[in-house]
N, C-alpha and C positions, 0 to 999 in steps of 0.2 A: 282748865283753860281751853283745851279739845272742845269739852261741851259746848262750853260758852260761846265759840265760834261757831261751831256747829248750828246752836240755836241763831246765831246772829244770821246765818248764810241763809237756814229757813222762814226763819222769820220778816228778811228783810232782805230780799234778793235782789241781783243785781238786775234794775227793770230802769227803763229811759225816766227821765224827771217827771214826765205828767202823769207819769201812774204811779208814781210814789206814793202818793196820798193816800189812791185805794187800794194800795198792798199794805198800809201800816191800818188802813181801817180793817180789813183782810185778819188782821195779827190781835186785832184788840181782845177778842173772845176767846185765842190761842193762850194768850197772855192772859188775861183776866180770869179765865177761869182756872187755870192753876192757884195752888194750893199758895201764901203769901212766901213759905219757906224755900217752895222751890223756886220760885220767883226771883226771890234774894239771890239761892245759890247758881242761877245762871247771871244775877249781874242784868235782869230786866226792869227797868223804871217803872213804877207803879205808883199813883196818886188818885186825890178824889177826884180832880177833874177825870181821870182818865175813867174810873168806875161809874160816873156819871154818865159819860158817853157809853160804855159799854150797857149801863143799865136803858138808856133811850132807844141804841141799837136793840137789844134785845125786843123793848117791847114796840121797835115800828117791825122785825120780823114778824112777832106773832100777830101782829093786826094783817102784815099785808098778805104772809104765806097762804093764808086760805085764799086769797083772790087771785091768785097766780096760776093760770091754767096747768094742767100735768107735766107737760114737757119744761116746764121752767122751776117747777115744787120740786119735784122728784128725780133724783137721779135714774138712767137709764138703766142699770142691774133694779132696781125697786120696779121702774113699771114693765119689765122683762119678766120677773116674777108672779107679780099680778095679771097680767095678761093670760096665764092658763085658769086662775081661778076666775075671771071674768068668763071666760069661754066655756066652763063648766058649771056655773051656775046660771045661766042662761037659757 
């Protein structure tokens, strides 16, 4: 029961009504891609509608990620990283 709150508070926090939407889209691939038993055992809804939309989402990320300049792809520890091997191979 612990968990299952638990996951309820991360998955679906407490945010004003207009961002509801894109916190529970936010949660789709959180959700989705767990395994279908653990799913069960936290008491998370799961259907085809819902796999369909995670399957869409998925593939509008990989078409648009590559068009997305660095600062918006990549978190800020990734291109903190890369920045010394840009500078030494140069």
């Amino acid at each position: 029961d612990e968990a299952r709150a638990l996951a309820h508070q991360v998955l679906a926090p407490p945010v004003p009504r207009p961002l509801r939407p894109i916190f529970r889209l936010a949660a789709l691939p959180a959700v989705g891609l767990l395994p279908p038993a653990i799913r069960k055992g936290y008491g998370l809804p799961w259907s085809a509608g819902r796999q369909r939309l995670l399957t869409v989402l998925a593939a509008a990320s990989r078409g648009s990620l590559p068009l997305l300049p660095p600062p918006l792809r990549y978190w800020a520890a990734a291109r903190r990283s890369e920045a010394p091997r840009a500078r030494t191979s140069s």
